[in-house]
C-alpha positions as CSV (number, residue, x, y, z in Angstrom):
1,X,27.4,-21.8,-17.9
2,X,31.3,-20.9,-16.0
3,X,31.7,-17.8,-14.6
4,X,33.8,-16.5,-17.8
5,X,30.7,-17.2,-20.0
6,X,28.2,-15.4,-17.8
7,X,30.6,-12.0,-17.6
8,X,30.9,-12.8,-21.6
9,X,26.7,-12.5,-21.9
10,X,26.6,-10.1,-20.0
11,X,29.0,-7.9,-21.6
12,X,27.0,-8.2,-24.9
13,X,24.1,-7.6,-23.6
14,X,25.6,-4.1,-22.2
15,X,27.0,-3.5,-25.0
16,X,23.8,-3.7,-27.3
17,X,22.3,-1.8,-24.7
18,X,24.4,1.5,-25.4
19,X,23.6,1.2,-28.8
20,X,20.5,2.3,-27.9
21,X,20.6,4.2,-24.6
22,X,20.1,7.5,-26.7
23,X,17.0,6.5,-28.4
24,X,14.0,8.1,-26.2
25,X,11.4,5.8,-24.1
26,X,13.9,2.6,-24.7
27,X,13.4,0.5,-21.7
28,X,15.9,-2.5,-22.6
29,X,16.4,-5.6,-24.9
30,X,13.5,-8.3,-24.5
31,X,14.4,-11.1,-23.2
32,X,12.6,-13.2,-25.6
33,X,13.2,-11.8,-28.4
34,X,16.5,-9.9,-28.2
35,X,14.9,-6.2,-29.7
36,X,14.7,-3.3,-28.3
37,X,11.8,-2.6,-25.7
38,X,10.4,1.4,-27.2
39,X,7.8,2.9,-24.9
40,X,5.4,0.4,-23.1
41,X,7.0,-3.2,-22.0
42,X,6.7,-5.2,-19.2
43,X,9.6,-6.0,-16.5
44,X,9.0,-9.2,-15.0
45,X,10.7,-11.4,-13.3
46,X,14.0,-8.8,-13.3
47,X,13.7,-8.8,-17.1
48,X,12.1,-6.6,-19.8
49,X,10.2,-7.9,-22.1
50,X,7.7,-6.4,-25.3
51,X,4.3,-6.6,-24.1
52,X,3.5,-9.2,-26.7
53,X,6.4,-11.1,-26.1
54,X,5.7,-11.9,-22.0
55,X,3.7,-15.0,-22.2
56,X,3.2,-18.0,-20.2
57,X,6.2,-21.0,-21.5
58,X,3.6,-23.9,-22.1
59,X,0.2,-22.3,-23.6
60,X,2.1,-19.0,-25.2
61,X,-1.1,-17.0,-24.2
62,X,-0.3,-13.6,-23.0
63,X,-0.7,-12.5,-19.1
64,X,-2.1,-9.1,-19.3
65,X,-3.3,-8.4,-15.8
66,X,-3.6,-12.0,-14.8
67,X,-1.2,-13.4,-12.4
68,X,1.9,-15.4,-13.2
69,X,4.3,-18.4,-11.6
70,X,7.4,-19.0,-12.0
71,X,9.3,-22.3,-12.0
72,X,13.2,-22.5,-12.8
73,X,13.4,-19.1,-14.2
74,X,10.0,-20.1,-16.5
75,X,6.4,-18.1,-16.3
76,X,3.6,-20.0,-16.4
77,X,-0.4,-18.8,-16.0
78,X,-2.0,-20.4,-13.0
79,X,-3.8,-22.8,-14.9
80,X,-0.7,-24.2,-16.9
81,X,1.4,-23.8,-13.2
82,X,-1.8,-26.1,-11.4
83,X,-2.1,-28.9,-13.9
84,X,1.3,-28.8,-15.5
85,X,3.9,-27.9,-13.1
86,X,2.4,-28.6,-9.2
87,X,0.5,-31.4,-11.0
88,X,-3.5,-32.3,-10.3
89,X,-4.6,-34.9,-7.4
90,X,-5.0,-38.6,-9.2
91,X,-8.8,-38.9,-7.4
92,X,-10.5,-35.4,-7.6
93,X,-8.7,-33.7,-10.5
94,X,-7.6,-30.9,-8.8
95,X,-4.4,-28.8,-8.3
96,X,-2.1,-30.0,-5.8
97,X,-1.7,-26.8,-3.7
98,X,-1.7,-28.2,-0.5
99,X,0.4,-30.9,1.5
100,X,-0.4,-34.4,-0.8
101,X,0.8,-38.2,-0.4
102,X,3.1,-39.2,-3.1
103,X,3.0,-43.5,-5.0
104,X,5.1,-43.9,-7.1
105,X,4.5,-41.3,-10.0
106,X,0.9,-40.6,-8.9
107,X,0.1,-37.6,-6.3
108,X,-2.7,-37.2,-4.1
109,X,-4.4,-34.8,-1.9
110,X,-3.9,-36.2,1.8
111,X,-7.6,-36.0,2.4
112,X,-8.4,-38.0,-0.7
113,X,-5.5,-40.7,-0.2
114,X,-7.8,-43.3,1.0
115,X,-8.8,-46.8,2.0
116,X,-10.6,-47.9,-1.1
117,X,-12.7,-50.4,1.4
118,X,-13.7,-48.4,3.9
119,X,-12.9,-45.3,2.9
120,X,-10.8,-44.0,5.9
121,X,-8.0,-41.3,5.4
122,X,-4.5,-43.1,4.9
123,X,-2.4,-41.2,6.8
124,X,-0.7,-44.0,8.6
125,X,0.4,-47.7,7.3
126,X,-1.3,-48.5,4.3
127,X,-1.1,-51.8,1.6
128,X,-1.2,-51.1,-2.2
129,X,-2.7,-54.8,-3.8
130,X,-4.3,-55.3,-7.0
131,X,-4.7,-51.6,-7.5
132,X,-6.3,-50.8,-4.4
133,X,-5.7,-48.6,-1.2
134,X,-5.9,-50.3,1.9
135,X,-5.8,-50.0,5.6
136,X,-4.1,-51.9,7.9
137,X,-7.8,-53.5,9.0
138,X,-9.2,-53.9,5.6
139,X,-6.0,-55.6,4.2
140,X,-5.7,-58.1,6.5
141,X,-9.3,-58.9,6.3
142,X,-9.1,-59.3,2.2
143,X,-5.8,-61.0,1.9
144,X,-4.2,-62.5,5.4
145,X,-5.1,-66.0,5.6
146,X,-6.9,-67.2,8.8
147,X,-5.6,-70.2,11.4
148,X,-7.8,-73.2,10.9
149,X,-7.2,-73.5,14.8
150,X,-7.2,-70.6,16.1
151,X,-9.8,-68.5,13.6
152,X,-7.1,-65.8,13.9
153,X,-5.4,-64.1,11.1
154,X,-2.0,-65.2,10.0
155,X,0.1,-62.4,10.5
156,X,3.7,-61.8,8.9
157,X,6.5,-62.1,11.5
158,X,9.7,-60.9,9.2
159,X,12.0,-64.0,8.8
160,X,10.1,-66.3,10.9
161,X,8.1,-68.7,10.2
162,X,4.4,-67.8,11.0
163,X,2.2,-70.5,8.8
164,X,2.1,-74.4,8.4
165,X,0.1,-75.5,5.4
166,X,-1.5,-78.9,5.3
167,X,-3.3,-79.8,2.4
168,X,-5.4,-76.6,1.7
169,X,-5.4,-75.4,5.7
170,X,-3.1,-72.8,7.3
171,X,-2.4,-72.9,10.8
172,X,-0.1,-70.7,12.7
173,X,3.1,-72.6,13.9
174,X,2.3,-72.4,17.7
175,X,-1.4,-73.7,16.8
176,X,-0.5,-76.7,14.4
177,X,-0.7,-79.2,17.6
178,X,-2.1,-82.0,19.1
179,X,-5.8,-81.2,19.1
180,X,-6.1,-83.0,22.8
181,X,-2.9,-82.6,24.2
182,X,-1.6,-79.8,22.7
183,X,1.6,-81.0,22.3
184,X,3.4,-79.3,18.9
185,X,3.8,-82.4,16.7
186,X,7.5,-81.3,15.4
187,X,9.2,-84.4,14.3
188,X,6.0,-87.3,15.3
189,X,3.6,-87.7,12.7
190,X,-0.1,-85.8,13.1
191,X,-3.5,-87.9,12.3
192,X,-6.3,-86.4,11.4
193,X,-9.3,-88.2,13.5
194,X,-13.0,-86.0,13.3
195,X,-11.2,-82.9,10.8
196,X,-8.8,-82.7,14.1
197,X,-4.9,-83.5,14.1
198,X,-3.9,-85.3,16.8
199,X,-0.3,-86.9,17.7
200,X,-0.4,-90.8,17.5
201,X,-1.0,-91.7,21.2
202,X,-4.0,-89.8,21.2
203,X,-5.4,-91.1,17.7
204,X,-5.2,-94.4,19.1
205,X,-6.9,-93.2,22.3
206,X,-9.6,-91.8,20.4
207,X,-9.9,-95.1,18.1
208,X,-10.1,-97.2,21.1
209,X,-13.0,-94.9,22.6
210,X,-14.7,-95.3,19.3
211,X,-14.2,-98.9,19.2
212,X,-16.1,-99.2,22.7
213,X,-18.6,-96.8,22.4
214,X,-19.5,-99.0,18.9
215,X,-19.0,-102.1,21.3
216,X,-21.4,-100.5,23.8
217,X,-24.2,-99.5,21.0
218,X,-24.2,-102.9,19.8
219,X,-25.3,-105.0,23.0
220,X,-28.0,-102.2,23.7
């Protein structure tokens, strides 16, 4: 609504006033229904309203002495206002009248946000997988794969590449090397001798030591 049509309401609504302005007890037009307030009425919210007529905008039950909130120029009662217009917490059901943690179209209370493992408070870094809550710990425990060298977990690095898969293995890059030498294999070829990869010098050192020690066995 411009400026011109806001000076135009309000012009007719002074000039439906003064048709009753001599009428005794008239408090003003209701702003629901448009009549004239006579004797008892309610002014709320910088409007007058009949006392039937002043009720909460989602539930239409009437205030009486019970409190009202207003939202956007709209009364509500407290409990349409808690579950309708603040919203309710996702986990315990209840209003939202505090600080909460918002996901996506879901709200929270910040002390029932969390970890749906160990049951820590999320208030820092969290994962959201397969429609659970997680902490930093308890999400890489669950889903970060572990270095079949190192037994540590396989963290992401950004654009880096962090993992070499062999067969149904993971390694970390700086790990996937020469079990003996520790030489990283990058272009030569890796055998795998005793579940170990090893670079091709030290497979056939480790064939040749197997070879004598069978050598060895079999004169004893």
């Amino acid at each position: 609504m411009d400026q011109l049509d806001e000076l135009d309401e309000l012009e007719a609504t002074l000039t439906k006033d003064l048709q009753y302005v001599n009428i005794p007890n008239f408090k003003g037009l209701c702003a629901t229904c448009g009549e004239p307030v006579i004797g008892d009425g309610i002014y709320a919210m910088d409007k007058t309203f009949h006392q039937d007529h002043f009720v909460c905008f989602i539930c239409k039950e009437k205030f009486g002495t019970n409190p009202y909130y207003v939202k956007d120029g709209k009364p509500y009662c407290q409990k349409d206002y808690e579950n309708e217009v603040i919203g309710i917490c996702e986990i315990c059901g209840k209003p939202l009248l505090n600080e909460l943690a918002v996901v996506g179209n879901k709200k929270y209370h910040l002390d029932c946000f969390k970890c749906s493992v160990c049951g820590k408070v999320l208030n820092g870094r969290y994962y959201n997988k397969d429609g659970l809550f997680l902490c930093q710990e308890d999400y890489e425990n669950k889903y970060l794969p572990v270095c079949n060298r190192c037994h540590d977990k396989i963290r992401p690095t950004g654009d880096v590449k962090e993992a070499i898969c062999v067969g149904d293995k993971k390694y970390h890059v700086k790990c996937f090397c020469c079990y003996d030498c520790q030489k990283p294999f990058d272009d030569m070829k890796a055998y795998m001798y005793n579940n170990d990869y090893v670079c091709e010098e030290h497979y056939k050192k480790r064939k040749e030591e197997e070879r004598k020690k069978q050598e060895q066995q079999s004169q004893e």
